[in-house]
ROFISE-692417 format. One record per residue (C-alpha): x, z, y. Coordinates in steps of 0.02 Angstrom, whole numbers, plus 50000, padded with zeros to 5 digits. Layout:
// residues N
[[X Z Y]];
...
//
This chain:
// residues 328
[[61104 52591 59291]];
[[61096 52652 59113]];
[[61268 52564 59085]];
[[61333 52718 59186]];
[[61224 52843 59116]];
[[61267 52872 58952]];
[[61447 52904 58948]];
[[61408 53041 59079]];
[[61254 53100 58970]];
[[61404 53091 58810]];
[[61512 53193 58903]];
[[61379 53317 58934]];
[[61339 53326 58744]];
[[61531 53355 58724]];
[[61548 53488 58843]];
[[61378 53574 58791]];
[[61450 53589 58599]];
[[61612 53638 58652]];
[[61516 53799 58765]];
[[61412 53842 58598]];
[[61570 53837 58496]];
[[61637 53958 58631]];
[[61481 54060 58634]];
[[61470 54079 58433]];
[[61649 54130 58419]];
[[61689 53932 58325]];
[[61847 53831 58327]];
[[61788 53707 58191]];
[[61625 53615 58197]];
[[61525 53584 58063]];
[[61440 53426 57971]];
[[61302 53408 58083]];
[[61395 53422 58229]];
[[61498 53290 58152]];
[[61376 53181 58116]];
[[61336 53110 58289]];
[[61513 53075 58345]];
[[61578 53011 58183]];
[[61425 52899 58192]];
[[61493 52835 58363]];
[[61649 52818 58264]];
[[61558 52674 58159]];
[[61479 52599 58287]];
[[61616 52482 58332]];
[[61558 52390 58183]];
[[61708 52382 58091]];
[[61781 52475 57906]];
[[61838 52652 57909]];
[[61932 52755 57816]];
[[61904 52947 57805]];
[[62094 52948 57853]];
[[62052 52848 58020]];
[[61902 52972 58043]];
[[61963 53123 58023]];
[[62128 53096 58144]];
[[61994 53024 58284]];
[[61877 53194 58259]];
[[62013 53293 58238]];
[[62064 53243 58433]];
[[61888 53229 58496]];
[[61864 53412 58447]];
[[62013 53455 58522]];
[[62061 53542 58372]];
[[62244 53622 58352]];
[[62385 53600 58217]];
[[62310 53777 58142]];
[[62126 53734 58138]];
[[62150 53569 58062]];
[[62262 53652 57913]];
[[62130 53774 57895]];
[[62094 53760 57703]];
[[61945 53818 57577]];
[[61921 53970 57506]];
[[62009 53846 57335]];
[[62139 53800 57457]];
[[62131 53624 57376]];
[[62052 53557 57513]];
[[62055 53547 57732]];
[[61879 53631 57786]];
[[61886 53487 57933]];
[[61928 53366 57803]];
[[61779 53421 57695]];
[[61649 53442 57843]];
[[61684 53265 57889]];
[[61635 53210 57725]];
[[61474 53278 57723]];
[[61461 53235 57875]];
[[61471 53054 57797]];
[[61389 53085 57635]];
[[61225 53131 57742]];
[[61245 52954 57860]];
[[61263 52861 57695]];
[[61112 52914 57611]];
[[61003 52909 57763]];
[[61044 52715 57788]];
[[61151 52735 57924]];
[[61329 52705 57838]];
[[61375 52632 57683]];
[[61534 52609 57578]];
[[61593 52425 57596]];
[[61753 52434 57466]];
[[61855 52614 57406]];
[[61866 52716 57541]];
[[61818 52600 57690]];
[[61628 52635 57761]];
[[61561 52536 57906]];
[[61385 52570 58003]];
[[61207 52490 57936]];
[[61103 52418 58057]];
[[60990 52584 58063]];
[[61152 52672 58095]];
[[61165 52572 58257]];
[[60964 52587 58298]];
[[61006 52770 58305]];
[[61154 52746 58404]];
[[61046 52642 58522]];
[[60905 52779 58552]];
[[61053 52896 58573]];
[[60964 53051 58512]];
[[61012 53234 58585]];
[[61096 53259 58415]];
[[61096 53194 58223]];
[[61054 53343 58102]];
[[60996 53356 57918]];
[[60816 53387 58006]];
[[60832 53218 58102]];
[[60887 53143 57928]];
[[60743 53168 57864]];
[[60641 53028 57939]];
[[60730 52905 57834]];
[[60641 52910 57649]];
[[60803 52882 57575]];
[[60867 53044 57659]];
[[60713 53143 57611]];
[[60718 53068 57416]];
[[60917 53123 57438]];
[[60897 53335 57507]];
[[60737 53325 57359]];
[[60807 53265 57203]];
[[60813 53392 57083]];
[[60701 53536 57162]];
[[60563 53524 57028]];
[[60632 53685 56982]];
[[60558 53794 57103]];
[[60668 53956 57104]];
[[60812 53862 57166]];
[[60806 53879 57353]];
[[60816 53753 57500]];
[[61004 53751 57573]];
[[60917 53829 57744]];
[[60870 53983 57638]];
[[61016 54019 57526]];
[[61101 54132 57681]];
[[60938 54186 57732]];
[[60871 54243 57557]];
[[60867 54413 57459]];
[[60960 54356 57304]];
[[61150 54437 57248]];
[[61306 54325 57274]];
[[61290 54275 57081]];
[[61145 54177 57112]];
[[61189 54108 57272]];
[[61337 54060 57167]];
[[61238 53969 57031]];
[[61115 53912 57168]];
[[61248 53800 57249]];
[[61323 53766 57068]];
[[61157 53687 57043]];
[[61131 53591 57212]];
[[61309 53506 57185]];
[[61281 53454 57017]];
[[61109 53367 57074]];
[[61189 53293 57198]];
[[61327 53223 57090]];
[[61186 53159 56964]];
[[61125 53067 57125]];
[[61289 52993 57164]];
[[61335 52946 56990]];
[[61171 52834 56971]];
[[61215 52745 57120]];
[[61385 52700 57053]];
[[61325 52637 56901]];
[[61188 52539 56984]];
[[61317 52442 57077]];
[[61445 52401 56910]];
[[61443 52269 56795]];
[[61329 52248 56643]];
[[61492 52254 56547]];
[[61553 52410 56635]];
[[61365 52497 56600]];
[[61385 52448 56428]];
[[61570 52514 56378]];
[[61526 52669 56497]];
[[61382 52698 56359]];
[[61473 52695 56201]];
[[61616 52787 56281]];
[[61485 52933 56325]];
[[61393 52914 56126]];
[[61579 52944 56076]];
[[61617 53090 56181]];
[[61444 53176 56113]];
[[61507 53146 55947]];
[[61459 52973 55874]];
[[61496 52839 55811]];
[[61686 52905 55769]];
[[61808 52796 55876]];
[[61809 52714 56044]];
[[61845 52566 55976]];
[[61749 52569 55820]];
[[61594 52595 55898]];
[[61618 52461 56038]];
[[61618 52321 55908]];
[[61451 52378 55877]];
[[61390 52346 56064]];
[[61304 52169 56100]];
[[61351 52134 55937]];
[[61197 52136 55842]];
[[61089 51968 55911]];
[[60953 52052 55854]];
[[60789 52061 55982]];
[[60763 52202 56059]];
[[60919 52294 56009]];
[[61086 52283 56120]];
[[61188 52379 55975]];
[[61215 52491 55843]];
[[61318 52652 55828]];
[[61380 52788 55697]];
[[61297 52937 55685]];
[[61417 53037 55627]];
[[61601 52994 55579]];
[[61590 52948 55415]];
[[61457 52807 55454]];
[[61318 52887 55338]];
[[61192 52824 55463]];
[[61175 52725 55612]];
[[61080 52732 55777]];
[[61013 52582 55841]];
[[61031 52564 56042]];
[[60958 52486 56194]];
[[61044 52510 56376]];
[[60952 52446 56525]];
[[61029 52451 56700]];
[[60845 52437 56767]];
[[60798 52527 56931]];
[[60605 52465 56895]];
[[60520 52622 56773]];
[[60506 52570 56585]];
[[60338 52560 56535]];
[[60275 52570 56361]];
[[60287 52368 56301]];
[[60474 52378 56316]];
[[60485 52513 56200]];
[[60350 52461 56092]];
[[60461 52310 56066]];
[[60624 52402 56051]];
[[60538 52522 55910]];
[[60482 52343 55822]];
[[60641 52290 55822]];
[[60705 52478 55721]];
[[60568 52422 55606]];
[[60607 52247 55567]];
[[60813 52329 55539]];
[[60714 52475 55444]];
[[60808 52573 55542]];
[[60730 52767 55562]];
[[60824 52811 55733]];
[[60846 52756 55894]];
[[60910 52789 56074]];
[[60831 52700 56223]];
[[60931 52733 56382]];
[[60870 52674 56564]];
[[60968 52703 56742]];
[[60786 52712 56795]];
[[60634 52811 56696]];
[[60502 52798 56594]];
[[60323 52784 56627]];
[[60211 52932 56551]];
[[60116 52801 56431]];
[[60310 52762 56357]];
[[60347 52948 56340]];
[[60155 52975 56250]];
[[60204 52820 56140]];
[[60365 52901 56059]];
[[60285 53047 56033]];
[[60145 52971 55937]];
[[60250 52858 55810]];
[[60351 52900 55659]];
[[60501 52818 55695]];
[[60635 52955 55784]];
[[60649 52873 55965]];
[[60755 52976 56099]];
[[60716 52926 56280]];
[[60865 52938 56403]];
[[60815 52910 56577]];
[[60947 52889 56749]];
[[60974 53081 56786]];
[[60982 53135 56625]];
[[61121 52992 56572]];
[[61208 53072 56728]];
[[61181 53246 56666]];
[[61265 53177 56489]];
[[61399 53117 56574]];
[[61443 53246 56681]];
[[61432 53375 56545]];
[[61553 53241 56439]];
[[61658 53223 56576]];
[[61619 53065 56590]];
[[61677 52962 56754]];
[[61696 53123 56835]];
[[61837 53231 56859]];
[[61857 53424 56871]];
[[61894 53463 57051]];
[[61874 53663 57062]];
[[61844 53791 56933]];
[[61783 53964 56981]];
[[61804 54127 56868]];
[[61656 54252 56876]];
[[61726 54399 56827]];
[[61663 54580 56772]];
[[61742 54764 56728]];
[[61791 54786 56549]];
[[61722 54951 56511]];
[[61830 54966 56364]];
[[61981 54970 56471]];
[[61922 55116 56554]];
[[61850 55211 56403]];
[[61964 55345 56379]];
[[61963 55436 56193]];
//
């Protein structure tokens, strides 16, 4: 009997959000309204493409030749297009989708639990069940005058900060994404990606100067040595761990024995992971000039070095030039 029952209870689901689009004045849906159909989508339990997604929405929403051209405020991008990648982004990091090769996803097992207890719909609330999801919409909020995303339309504050609100949230979320990249590259990779990043901050003068320097040095405790500066006047001892496990304080007390037995004076310890609070108190207690780079701020380097990312829209805030108007 249930055999029968769900496709009529889908098609009820499909008419009910096609009356509330009606209702609300919408022609496009957004990401959570994606969500549950593109999640259907996956649960054939083969490989995607965003393509193949997008084409199959794009006709389950009925949407016309106008509605799917309908672009962004940059006009770089489809709005459809770009809901239905959320949409996706928010499956993946609950554990219900995952990325199987470039630009081919395919449905976890709790992606078809979820498909099985065939909820009344998938939302960022319903997302938030799944740890990974909750860790995901968190990361980043420490700070606490930047607003939930359910607030920013809601709140008081003037389109500049909303601006530099979202400017925020994106750039968090790319820190998020970029760790879990690196997590699943090569040692290798993780270690050219480092010195490429040391070089774009300003040391160790050449790309391929400084990589001679990586994995080079044998030495225990130490994965490699860098310029400081150009001219070679000093070096920076280095070690890169592509850990998720925290560092805790006898990995860096053996890293800073290591500086000492090179009588080396400076140091850089960088981690995809972080560091306990007994390693932090340690540096900060010792003569020897240690800088602790943890996952999100490596991320944060990169992104501000451009590294492994790629500009994809610049806005221009712009003011009056009261000059201009001063007349003499």
């Amino acid at each position: 009997m249930s055999l029968h029952r769900r496709p009529i209870q889908d098609r009820k689901r499909h008419m009910l959000i096609k009356l509330e689009w009606s209702v609300m004045g919408m022609t496009i849906p957004d990401y959570e309204t994606i969500m549950f159909p593109l999640l259907q989508l996956m649960g054939d339990q083969q490989e995607h493409s965003k393509p193949e997604a997008v084409e199959h929405l794009s006709k389950k929403f009925s949407l016309t030749e106008a509605e799917r051209g309908q672009l962004l405020p940059s006009g770089r991008q489809r709005l459809f297009d770009n809901r239905v990648g959320w949409a996706r982004t928010y499956l993946a990091k609950a554990g219900l989708l995952e990325s199987t090769r470039r630009g081919r996803w395919k449905i976890m097992q709790r992606g078809s639990d979820v498909l099985a207890e065939n909820p009344p719909k998938i939302d960022a609330k319903y997302l938030e069940r799944f740890p990974e999801f909750l860790a995901f919409r968190t990361a980043g909020r420490e700070r606490p005058e930047v607003p939930a995303e359910e607030d920013l339309l809601s709140s008081k504050r003037t389109p500049r900060e909303l601006i530099e609100d979202g400017h925020d949230r994106l750039r968090n979320e790319l820190v998020q994404e970029l760790l879990s990249r690196i997590m699943k590259c090569s040692p290798e990779f993780f270690e050219t990606m480092v010195v490429e990043l040391l070089v774009k901050m300003g040391y160790g003068g050449s790309q391929a100067d400084a990589g001679k320097a990586i994995g080079r040095s044998g030495d225990e405790g130490i994965d490699g040595i860098i310029k400081e500066d150009k001219l070679g006047l000093d070096a920076i001892y280095l070690q890169a761990k592509r850990w998720q496990n925290p560092v805790g304080r006898p990995e860096i007390h053996r890293f800073v024995g290591a500086l000492q037995g090179q009588r080396a004076t400076k140091g850089i310890f960088i981690t995809t992971s972080r560091f306990s609070d007994d390693a932090k108190q340690y540096v900060s207690s010792i003569g020897t000039k240690v800088v602790l780079i943890d996952g999100e701020e490596l991320a944060r380097l990169m992104i501000d070095s451009d590294v492994g990312v790629s500009k994809e829209v610049t806005y221009e805030i712009k003011r009056v030039d009261n000059d201009y108007f001063a007349e003499e």
